[in-house]
Structures are given as structure tokens and as C-alpha cells.
N, C-alpha and C positions, 0 to 999 in steps of 0.2 A: 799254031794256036795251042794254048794249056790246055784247049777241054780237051783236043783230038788227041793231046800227048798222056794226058790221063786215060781217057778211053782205050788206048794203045795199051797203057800198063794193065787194063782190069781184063782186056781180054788175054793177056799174058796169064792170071791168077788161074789154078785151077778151081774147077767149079764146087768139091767142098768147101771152098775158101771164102766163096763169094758171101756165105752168109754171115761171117766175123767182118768182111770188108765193108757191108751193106750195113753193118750195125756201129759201125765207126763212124764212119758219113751221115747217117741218122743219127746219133745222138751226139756230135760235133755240130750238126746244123739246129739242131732243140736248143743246148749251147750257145751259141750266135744270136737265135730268137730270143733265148731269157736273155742275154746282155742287154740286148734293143732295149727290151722294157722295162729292165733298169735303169738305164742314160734317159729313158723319157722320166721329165717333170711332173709327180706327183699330184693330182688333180686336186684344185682346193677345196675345202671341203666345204659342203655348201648345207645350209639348216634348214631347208624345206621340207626335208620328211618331219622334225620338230613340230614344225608349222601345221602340215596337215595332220597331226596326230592331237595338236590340240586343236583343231576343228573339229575333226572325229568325234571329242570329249565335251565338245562346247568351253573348251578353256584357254585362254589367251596365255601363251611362252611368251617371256623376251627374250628377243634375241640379242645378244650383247655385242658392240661396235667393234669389237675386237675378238670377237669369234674365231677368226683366222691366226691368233698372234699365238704365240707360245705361252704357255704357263709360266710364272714370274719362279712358281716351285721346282720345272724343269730346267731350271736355267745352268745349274750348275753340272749337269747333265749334257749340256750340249756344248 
């Protein structure tokens, strides 16, 4: 098994060592974690705080039917 052939080498390491080998494995797995949440799909964005901000004011926003869509000005950008 890899974990017990790993475990094999860290008890091999001597013990000043341990805390550069501890710091490589922790911020190798941070690494791995930010990937994750980059490969997840951007959440859409949604205009309900809009919304309740003009209740708050007593004023009605529209929200426009393509609220989600790209700007026609960023086009040349993407």
C-alpha cells in the first residue's frame, strides 16, 4: 500500500526535517484544494440583492432579461 510505503520513508526523515516535509504536504494539499475551486463552475449571478435594495428605498429596479449574458462591449475581450 502507498500510504504505509510513504509512512516508511517519513519515519526514515530525521526529526529536524520533519517540519520542511510537513510544510510541503500542507501547502501541496492548499494547491489541490484551490485547483478544486477553480474547475467548479462559477455560480450565476443572480439580482436579488438589487431587488431588496430597492425595497429598502421604496423604488422599483428592472431587472433586464439578459442580466446573465455578456456585455456586447466585452465581446472583443473574450
Amino acid at each position: 500500500m502507498l500510504e504505509q510505503r510513504i509512512i516508511d520513508e517519513l519515519k526514515q526523515i530525521p526529526a529536524h526535517k520533519l517540519p520542511e516535509v510537513y510544510d510541503f504536504i500542507h501547502y501541496f494539499r492548499l494547491g489541490l484544494a484551490h485547483e478544486q475551486q477553480l474547475l467548479r463552475a462559477p455560480a450565476e449571478r443572480q439580482p436579488g440583492s438589487l431587488l431588496r435594495l430597492g425595497q429598502s428605498q421604496n423604488k422599483i429596479y428592472r431587472i433586464p432579461d439578459d442580466f446573465n449574458e455578456p456585455l456586447a462591449d466585452l465581446q472583443e475581450y473574450m
